[in-house]
N, C-alpha and C positions, 0 to 999 in steps of 0.2 A: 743855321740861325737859331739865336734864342728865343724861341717866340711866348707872346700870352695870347689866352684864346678866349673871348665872351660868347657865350650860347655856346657852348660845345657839346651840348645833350639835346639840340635840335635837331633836325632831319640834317641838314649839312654838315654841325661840328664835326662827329665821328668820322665822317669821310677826310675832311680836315687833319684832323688829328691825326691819324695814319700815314699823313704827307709829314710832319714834320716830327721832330725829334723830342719825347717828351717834355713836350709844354707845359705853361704853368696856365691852368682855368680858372677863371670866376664863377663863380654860380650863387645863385641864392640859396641853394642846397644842398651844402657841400655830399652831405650823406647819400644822396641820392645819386647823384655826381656821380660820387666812387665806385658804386653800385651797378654804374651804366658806363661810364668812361675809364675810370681807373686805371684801368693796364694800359692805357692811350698816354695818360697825363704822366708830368711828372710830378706837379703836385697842385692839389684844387685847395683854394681859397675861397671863402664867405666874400659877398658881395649884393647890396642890395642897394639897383642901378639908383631908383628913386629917391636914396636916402642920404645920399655922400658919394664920393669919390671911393674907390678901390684901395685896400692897404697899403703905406708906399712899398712894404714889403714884395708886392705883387710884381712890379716893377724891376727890380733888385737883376743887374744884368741882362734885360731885355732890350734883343734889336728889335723886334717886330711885334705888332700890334693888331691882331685879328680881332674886330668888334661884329660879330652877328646876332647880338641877343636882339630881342624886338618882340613886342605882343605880335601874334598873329591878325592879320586883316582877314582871315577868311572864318574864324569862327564865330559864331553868334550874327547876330543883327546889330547894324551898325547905330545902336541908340545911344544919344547925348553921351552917356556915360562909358562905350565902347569906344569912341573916337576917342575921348580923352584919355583911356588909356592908351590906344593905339602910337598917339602924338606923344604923350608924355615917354611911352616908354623908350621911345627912338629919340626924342631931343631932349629930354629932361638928362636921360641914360645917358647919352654920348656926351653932353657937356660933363657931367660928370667926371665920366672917364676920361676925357681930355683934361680937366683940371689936376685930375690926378698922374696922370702919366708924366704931365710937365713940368710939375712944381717943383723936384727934387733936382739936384745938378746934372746926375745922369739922366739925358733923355730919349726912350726911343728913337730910332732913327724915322722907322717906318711905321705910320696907322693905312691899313686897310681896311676902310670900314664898309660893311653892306650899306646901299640904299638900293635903289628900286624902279624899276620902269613905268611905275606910276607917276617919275616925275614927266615924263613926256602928255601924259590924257590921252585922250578918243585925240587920231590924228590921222582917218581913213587912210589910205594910201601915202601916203608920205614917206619917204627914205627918212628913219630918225637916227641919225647920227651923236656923239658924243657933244658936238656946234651943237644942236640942235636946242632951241628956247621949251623952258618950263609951259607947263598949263597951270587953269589959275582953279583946278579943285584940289576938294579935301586931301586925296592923294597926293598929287604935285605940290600940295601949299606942305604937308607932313613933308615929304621928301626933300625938298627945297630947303628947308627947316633942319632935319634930319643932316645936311651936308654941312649946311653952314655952321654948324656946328662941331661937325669933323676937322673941316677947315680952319679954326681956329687954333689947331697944334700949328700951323704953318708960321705962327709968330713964335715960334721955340725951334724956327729950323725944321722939324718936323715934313718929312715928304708925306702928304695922303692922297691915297686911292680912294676913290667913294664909286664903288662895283655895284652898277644899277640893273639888276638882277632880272632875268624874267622869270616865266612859269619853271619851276625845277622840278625835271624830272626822274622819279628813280625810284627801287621798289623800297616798300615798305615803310609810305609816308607820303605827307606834302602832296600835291594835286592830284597825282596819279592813285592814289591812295580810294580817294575823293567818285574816281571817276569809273573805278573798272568793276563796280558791282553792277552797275545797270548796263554797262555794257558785253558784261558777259551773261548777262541775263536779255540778250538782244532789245532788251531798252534804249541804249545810247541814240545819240542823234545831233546833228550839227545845233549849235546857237543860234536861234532866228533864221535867217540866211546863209548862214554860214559864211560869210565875206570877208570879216572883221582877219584882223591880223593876230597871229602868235605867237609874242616872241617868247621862245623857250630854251631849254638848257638842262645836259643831261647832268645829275648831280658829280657825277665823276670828274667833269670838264668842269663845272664851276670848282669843286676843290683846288684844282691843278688850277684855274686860273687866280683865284688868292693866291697862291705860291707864285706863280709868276710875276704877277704886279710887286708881290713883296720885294723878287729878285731882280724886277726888272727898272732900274732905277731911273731909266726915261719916263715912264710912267707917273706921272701925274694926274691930279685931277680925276673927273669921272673918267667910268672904264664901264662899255656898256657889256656886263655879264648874260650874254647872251649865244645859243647857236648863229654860227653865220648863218642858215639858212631859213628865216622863219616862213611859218607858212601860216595858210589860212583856216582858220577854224575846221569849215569841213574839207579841209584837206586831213589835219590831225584827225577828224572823226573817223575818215577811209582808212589811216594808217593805223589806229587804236582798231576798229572794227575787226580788220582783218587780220591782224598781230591775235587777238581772240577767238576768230573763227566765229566772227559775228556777224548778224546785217547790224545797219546801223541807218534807220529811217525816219524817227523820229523825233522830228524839231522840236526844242526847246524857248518856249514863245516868250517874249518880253517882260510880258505881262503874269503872266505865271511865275516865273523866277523872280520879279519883284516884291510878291506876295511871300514867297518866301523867304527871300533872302533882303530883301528890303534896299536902303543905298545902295549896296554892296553889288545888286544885279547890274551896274552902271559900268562896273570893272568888268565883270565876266561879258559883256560886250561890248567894253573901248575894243577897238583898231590900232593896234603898233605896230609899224613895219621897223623894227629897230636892228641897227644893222652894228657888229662889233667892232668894229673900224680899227679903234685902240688897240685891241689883242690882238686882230690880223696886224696891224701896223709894226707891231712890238716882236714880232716873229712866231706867238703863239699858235699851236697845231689843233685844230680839236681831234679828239678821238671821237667823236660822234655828233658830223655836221648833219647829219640827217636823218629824219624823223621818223621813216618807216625800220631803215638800222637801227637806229635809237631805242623804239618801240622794242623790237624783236630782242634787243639784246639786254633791258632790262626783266622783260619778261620771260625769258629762255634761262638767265642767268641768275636771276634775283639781284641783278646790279642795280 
């Protein structure tokens, strides 16, 4: 496939890009780009989501359409002016890129674009399937938002996948990154109770699953990018603990992580039990349905 790739200097692009056959990237900096991606792509292009559409040059022979750029929701505190970027960069960005992919006569066939398990919310115990109805916060409303907008190639013919991603894990970056200083320092400790649900996902199998929905032309609609097996907070805390040669005792209260991290401690204790229904459906294998493999193998390997 001819693919273009958005966010390709994220924690996922590169893994991305090794799946497929130099691709053409957008970045906001190309320089930097090349710097870091380079030998991946086939060629990076200037692109600044907030400001226009992508060159139609960008375009130019492409079947597929890999959109992952997005501000991050986990850096900073989530004040007035974080959220707007947050929201703007994923729905202002993706219409964008829709407008531009489709206006010329040759159209992509296929956009995959990232969204996100935020669109489900705090939903305790609940099987959350791909059916499954929206929640009505900040998250879900950006998410919700965030698709409807992907969705919009679908009037140019356009197939989209909109892959609602969990926790991704893998070394050198993104959650895991986040989390393995205090717990190799036997600091770690489950979230409050540890009850709350984790849907997660090892970065390897979310690559390979972009590639799949790409190839996989049943595929429609959301695709919930997650391990089939999720588990429960302090269940991941036993399997991190001991993947370190750690104890792992110390609860992390509510109320303390609010103060610091502010909105944002709201996500770090919803409950998703989000299950990949779509990919198991679609004949997809994971290479690492489970969590304590998973651990072991990013960490032994640096995958």
């Amino acid at each position: 496939m001819k693919a273009l790739v958005t966010g390709g200097t994220g924690f996922v692009g590169p893994r991305l890009l090794r799946l497929l056959d130099k691709p053409t990237v957008l970045s906001r900096s190309p320089e930097r780009a090349t710097a870091s991606i380079g030998h991946l792509a086939g060629r990076i292009l200037p692109w600044e989501p907030l400001e226009g559409p992508p060159p139609p040059e960008a375009f130019e022979g492409v079947d597929v359409v890999f959109h992952l750029a997005g501000e991050s929701v986990a850096e900073g505190r989530w004040t007035r002016a974080q959220k707007t970027k947050i929201r703007e960069s994923r729905v202002v960005g993706t219409r964008h890129l829709v407008a531009g992919m489709t206006r010329g006569d040759a159209v992509p066939r296929t956009l995959v674009s990232a969204s996100a398990v935020g669109y489900y919310g705090n939903r305790g115990d609940e099987e959350l399937t791909e059916q499954s109805p929206s929640a009505d916060d900040f998250l879900a409303e950006v998410c919700a938002a965030w698709e409807e907008e992907a969705n919009a190639a679908q009037a140019r013919g356009v197939r989209v996948v909109t892959a609602r991603t969990g926790i991704v894990l893998g070394a050198g970056g993104g959650a895991l990154a986040k989390m393995l200083l205090p717990f190799r320092l036997g600091a770690g400790g489950p979230l409050g109770n540890g009850r709350q649900w984790m849907p997660w996902v090892h970065v390897a199998d979310l690559a390979r699953l972009y590639v799949h929905a790409a190839e996989t032309s049943a595929i429609a609609g959301p695709m919930n990018a997650v391990a089939p097996n999720p588990v429960r907070n302090r269940e991941f805390t036993k399997a991190l603990a001991k993947a370190v040669h750690r104890p792992a005792f110390m609860p992390a209260p509510y109320l303390g992580l609010r103060l610091v991290f502010g909105e944002f401690a709201q996500v770090l204790f919803a409950s998703q039990r989000v299950l990949p229904r779509v990919a198991l459906d679609s004949g997809f294998v994971f290479q690492h349905p489970e969590i304590a493999e998973a651990l072991r193998e990013i960490l032994a390997t640096g995958g």
